[in-house]
C-alpha positions in Angstrom: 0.0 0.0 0.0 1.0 3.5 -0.8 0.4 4.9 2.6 1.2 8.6 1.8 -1.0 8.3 -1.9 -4.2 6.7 0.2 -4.0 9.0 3.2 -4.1 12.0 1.0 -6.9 10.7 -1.0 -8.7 9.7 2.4 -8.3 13.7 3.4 -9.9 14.8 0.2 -13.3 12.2 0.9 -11.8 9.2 -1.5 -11.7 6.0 0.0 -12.0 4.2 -3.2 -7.7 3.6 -2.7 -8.4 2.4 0.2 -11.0 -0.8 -0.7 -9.0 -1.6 -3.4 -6.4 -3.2 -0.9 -8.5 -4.9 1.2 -7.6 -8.4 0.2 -4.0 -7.5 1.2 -2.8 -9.8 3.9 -1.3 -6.7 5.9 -4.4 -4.7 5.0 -6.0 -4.5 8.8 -2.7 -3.2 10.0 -1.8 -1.0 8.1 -5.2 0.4 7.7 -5.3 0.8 11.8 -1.9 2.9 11.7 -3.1 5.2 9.0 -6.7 6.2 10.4 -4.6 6.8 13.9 -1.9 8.9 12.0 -5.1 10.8 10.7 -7.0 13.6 13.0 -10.0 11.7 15.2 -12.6 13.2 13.4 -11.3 11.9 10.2 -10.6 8.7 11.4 -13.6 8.2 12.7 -15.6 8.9 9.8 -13.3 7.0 7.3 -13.9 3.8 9.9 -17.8 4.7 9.9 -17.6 4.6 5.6 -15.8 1.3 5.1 -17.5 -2.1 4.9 -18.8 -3.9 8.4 -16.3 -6.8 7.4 -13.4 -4.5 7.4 -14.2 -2.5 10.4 -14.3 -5.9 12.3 -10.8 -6.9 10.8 -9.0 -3.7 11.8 -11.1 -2.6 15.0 -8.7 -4.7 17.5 -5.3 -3.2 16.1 -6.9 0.6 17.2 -5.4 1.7 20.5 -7.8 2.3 23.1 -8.2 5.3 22.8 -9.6 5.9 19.3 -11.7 2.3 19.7 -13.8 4.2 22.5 -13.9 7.3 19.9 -15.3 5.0 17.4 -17.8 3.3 19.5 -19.2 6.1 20.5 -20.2 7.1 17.4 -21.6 3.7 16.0 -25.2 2.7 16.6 -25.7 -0.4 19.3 -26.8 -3.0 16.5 -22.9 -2.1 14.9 -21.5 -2.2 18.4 -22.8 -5.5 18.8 -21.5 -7.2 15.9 -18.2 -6.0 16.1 -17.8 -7.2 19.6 -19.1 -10.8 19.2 -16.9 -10.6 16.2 -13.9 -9.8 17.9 -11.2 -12.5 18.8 -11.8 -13.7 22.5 -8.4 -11.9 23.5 -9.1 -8.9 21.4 -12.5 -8.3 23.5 -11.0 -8.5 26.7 -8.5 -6.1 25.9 -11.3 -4.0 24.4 -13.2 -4.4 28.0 -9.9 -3.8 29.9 -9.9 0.2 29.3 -13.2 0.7 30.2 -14.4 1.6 33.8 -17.7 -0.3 35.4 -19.9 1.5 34.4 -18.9 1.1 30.5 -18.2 -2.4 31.1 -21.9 -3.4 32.1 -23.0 -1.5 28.7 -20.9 -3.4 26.8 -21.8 -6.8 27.9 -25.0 -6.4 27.2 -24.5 -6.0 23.6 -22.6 -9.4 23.4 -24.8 -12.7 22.9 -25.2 -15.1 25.6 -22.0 -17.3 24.9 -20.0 -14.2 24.5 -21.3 -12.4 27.2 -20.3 -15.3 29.9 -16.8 -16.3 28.4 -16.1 -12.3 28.6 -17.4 -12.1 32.3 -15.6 -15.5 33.2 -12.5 -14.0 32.0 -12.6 -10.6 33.4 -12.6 -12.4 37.1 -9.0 -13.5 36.5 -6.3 -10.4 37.7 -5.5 -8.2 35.2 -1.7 -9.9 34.4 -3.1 -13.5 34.1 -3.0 -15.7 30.8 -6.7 -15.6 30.9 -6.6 -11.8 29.7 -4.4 -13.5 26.6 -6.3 -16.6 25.6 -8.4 -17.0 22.5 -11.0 -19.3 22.8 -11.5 -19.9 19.6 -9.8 -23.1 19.2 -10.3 -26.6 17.4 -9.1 -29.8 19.0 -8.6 -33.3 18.2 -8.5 -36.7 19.2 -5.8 -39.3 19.5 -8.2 -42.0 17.9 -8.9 -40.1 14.3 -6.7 -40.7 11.3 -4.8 -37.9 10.0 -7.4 -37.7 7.0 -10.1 -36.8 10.0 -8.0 -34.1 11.4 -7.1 -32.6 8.1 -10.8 -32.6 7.3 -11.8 -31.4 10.6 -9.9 -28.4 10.8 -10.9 -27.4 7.5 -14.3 -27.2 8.6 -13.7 -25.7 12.0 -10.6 -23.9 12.2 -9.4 -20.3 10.8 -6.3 -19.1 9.3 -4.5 -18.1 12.6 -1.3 -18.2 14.1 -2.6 -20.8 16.6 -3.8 -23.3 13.6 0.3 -23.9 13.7 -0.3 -26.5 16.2 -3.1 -28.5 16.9 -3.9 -29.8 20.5 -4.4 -33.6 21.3 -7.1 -34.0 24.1 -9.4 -36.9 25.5 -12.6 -37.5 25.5 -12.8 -35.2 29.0 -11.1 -32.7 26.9 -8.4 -32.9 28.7 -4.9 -32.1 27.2 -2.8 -35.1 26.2 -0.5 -33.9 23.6 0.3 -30.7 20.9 1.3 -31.6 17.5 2.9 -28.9 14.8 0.7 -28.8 11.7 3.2 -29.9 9.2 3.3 -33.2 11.0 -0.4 -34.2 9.3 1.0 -32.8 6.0 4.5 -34.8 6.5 2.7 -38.3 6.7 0.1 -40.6 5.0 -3.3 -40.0 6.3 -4.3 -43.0 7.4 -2.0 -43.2 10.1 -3.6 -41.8 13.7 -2.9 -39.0 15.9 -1.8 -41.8 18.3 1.0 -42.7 15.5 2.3 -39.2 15.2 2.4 -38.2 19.1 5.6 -38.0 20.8 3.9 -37.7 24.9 5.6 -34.3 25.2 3.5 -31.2 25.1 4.2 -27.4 26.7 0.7 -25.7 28.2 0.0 -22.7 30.7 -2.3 -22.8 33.7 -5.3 -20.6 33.1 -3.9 -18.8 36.9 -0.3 -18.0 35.5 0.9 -14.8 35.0 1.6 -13.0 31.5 5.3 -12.9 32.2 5.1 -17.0 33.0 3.9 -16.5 29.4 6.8 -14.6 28.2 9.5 -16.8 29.2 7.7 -20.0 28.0 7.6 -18.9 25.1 11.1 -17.9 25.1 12.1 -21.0 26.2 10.2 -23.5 23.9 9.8 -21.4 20.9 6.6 -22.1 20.4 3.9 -20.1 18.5 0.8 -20.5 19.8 0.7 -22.6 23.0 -2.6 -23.8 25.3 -3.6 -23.1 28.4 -5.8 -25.5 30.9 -7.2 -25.5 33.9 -6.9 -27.3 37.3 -8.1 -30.4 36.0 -6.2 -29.9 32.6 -9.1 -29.7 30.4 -7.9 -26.9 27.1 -9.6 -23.5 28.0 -8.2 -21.5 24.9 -4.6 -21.0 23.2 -2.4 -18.1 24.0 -0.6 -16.7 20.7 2.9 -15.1 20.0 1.7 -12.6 18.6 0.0 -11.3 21.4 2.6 -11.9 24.0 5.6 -10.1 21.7 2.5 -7.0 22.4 2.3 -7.5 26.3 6.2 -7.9 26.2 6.8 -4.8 24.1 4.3 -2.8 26.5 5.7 -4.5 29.7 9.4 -3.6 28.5 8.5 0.0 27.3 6.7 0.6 30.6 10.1 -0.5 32.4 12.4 1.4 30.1 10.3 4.3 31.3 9.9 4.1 34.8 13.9 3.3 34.8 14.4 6.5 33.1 12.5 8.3 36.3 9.3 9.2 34.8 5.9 7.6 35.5 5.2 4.9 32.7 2.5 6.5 29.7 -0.7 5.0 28.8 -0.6 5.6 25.2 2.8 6.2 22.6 4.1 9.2 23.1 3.1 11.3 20.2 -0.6 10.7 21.2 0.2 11.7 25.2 -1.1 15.2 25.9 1.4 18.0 26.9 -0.7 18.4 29.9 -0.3 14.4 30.5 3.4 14.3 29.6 4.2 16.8 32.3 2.2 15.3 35.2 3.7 12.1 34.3 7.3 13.4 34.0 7.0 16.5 37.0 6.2 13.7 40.1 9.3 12.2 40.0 11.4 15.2 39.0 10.0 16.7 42.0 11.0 13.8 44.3 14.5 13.8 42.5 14.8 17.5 43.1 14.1 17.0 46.9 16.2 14.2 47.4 19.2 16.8 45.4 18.5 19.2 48.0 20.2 16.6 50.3 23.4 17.3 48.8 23.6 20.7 49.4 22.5 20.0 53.0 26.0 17.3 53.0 27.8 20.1 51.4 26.5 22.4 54.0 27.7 20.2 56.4 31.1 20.0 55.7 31.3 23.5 54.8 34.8 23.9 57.2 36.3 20.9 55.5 35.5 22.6 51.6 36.9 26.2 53.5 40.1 24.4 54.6 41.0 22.4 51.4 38.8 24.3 48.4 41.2 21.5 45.7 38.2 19.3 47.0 35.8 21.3 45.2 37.3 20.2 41.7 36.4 16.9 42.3 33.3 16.8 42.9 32.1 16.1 39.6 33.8 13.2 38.8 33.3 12.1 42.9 29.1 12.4 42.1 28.9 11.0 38.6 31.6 8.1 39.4 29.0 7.1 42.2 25.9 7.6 40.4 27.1 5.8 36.9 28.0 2.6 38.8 24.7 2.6 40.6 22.7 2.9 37.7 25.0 0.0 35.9 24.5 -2.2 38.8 20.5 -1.2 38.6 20.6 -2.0 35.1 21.9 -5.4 35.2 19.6 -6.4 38.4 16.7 -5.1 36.8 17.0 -6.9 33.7 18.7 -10.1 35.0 15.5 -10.3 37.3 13.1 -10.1 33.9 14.8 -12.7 32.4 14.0 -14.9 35.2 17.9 -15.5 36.3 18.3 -13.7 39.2 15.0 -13.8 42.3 15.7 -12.0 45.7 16.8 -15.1 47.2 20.3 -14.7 45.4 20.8 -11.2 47.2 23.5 -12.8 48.8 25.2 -14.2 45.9 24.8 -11.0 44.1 25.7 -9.2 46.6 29.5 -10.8 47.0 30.0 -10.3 43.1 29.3 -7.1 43.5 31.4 -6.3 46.2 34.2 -7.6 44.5 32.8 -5.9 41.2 32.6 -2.7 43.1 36.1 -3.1 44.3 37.8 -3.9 41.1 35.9 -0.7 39.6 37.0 1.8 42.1 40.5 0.4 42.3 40.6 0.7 38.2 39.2 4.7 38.6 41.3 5.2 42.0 44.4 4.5 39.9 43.6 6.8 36.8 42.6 9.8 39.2 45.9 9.8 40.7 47.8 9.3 37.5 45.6 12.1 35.8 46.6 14.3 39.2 50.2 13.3 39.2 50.4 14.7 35.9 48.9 17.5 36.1 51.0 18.2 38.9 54.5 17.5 37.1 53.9 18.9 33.5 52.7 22.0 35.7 49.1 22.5 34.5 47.8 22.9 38.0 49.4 23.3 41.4 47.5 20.9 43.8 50.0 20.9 46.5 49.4 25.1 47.9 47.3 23.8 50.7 48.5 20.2 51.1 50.9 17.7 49.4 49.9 16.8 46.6 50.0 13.1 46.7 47.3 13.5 50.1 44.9 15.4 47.6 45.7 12.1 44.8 45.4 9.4 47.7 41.8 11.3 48.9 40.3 11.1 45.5 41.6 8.0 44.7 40.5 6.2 48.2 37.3 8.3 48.3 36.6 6.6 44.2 37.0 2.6 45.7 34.3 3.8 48.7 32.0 5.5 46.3 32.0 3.4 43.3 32.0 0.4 45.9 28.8 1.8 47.8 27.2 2.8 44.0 27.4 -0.9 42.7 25.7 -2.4 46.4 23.0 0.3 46.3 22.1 0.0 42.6 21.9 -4.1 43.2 20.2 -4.5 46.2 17.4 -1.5 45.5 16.1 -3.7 43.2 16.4 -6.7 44.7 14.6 -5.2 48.0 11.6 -3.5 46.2 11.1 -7.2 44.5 10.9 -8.6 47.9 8.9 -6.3 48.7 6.2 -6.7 46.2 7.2 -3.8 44.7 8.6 -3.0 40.4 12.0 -2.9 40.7 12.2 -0.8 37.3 10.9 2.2 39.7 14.5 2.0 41.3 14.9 4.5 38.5 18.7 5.2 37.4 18.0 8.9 38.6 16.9 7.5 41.8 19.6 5.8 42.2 22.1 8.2 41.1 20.8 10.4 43.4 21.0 8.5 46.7 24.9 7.7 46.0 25.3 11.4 45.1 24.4 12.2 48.3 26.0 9.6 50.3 28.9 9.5 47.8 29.9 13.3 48.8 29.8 12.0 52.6 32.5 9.5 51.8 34.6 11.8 50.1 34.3 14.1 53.0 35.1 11.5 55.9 38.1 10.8 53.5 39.5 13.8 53.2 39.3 15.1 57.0 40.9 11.2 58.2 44.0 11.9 55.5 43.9 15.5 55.1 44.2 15.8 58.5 41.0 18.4 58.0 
């Protein structure tokens, strides 16, 4: 599709470029991103104009925000059948952003079968699989010939990512196996499912969380994978698709409460100036307070700065030395806990890497401060020795570097690790945050190091 060519036509009233590629297998996506790169109103009335079978394909690829705009324009009869259209998954998500009142509205445009899988499913917390699932799914059994199945999901199943596998269960419909699809094309069909079936299958429990998801289906690489309950009996099927979308709005929401900012509800061209600066000014705020405890340290050593004012010049590099191994350490915790390979029972083990991590670190910038001072000193760029000897004012950075860098890679580890104890996200250990505690304490370091060898 020419996206540019349509969207202009679409401004000027002409959606006839627009139908034309509507057999397109990437049609419903790329329709969705150019109505929401359109103004609302526009948007709005283009979706209103197209065909009821294309404004059920491309309705669940709208963010929330312009699905609610376009529902409240359309009559209840058109509500209604594009909601018991909608992919079991897609209408939870649809039923997600919308508060109680709207959700009792909306349920009583479904039919009866709709209307009870959707309230069944809403019960489950908000992060479970069951907000994923799709129950629109075909089984098998281990009895039919590979001619049945073939002829059975013809009949029954649609062109999805989950009719890559097809799921084995008893006459209980419980699950007994999953098969890949190209093993029924791959051999004769008169053999049986029994024949093909190798006794190993990968499921999810209809209680486990979306990021139990994730990592199964990193570490199986499946593509569409069922989920049971209890008793094992095949609820629905959980897609990639739709957990590579919970993964990349779990992992932006992290990347933006690391970056010290409250995470955004929608992208952020669509977030409001208004909403952009409430979301960014909280934590700013708190940053700006904890900041004030610097000066407060500074304050406090104010005889010390008076006595030896050299100290002054390394203050920079004492702060951001502090802070940047913080926020390294934060960063690997953080991510290492995602992944699943690190849980707060190994604070101890990380704990003594990082110790000798920190160590190693400030040793390594310990040394290069007091070379970079030492030569200073000889080629006669600057004169650190008016006050003191020179090689005191080298040995205080240097010393006061191993503390800091030392106390910037435990703080940046265990923050994490104690807000996951504590039920709490560990991405809101924000780098900021944590450069900001290590500035503080950092500069009360330097100072107890400098009045024990400056003799201050």
């Amino acid at each position: 599709m020419l996206v540019q060519d349509i969207r202009e036509k679409i401004l000027e009233g002409d959606l006839s470029e627009l139908l034309l590629h509507s057999k397109d297998e990437d049609y419903p996506a790329e329709v969705s991103k150019l109505l929401e790169s359109l103004p609302v109103e526009y948007a709005i009335n283009t979706f209103l104009a197209l065909p009821e079978s294309v404004q059920i394909s491309i309705f669940s690829f709208f963010d929330h925000v312009l699905q609610k705009a376009v529902m409240d324009e359309l009559p209840r009869p058109q509500i209604s059948v594009i909601l018991n259209n909608l992919e079991s998954n897609d209408r939870i998500a649809f039923f997600d952003t919308l508060d109680g009142v709207e959700v009792t509205e909306y349920l009583n445009l479904l039919n009866d079968k709709n209307r009870l899988a959707t309230y069944d499913l809403l019960g489950y917390p908000e992060k479970s699989v069951a907000r994923l699932i799709n129950t629109n799914f075909t089984t098998v059994q281990k009895e039919w010939t590979l001619g049945q199945a073939v002829e059975h999901l013809r009949r029954f199943y649609t062109d999805t990512p989950a009719a890559n596998v097809i799921f084995v269960v008893d006459n209980q419909g419980k699950l007994v196996d999953d098969i890949p699809i190209r093993r029924l094309v791959l051999n004769e069909h008169s053999r049986t499912i029994e024949d093909i079936m190798d006794g190993f299958y990968v499921k999810l429990d209809i209680q486990d969380s979306i990021d139990d998801a994730i990592q199964k289906f990193k570490e199986y690489d499946r593509v569409a994978i069922p989920v049971t309950n209890s008793n094992n009996v095949v609820m629905g099927v959980v897609t990639i698709d739709d957990v590579i979308d919970e993964a990349e709005e779990k992992d932006t929401k992290d990347m933006q409460q690391f970056g010290g900012l409250e995470s955004l509800d929608l992208p952020y061209v669509k977030t409001g100036f208004f909403t952009l600066i409430q979301k960014r000014a909280g934590w700013l705020i708190v940053l700006f307070f904890s900041e004030l405890l610097t000066a407060t340290a500074m304050q406090h050593f104010q005889i010390e700065l008076e006595k030896a004012v050299v100290l002054t010049m390394f203050l920079p590099l004492i702060m951001s030395s502090g802070g940047n191994s913080g926020s390294q350490a934060a960063t690997l915790i953080i991510r290492a806990m995602a992944l699943k390979e690190l849980s707060p029972r190994d604070w101890w083990y990380v704990m003594r890497r990082e110790i000798f991590s920190g160590l190693t670190l400030g040793v390594i910038l310990g040394i290069i401060g007091f070379i970079r001072i030492a030569i200073w000193q000889k080629v006669g760029w600057y004169n650190y020795g008016v006050d003191y000897n020179w090689q005191l004012v080298a040995l205080t950075v240097s010393i006061s570097l191993v503390g800091i860098v030392l106390w910037g890679t435990l703080s940046g580890s265990m923050i994490p690790i104690a807000l996951k104890r504590m039920k709490l996200d560990p991405a809101t250990s924000s780098a900021p945050f944590v450069a900001t505690l290590v500035d503080v304490t950092g500069l009360i370091i330097y100072f107890i190091v400098a009045a024990m060898i400056l003799k201050l």
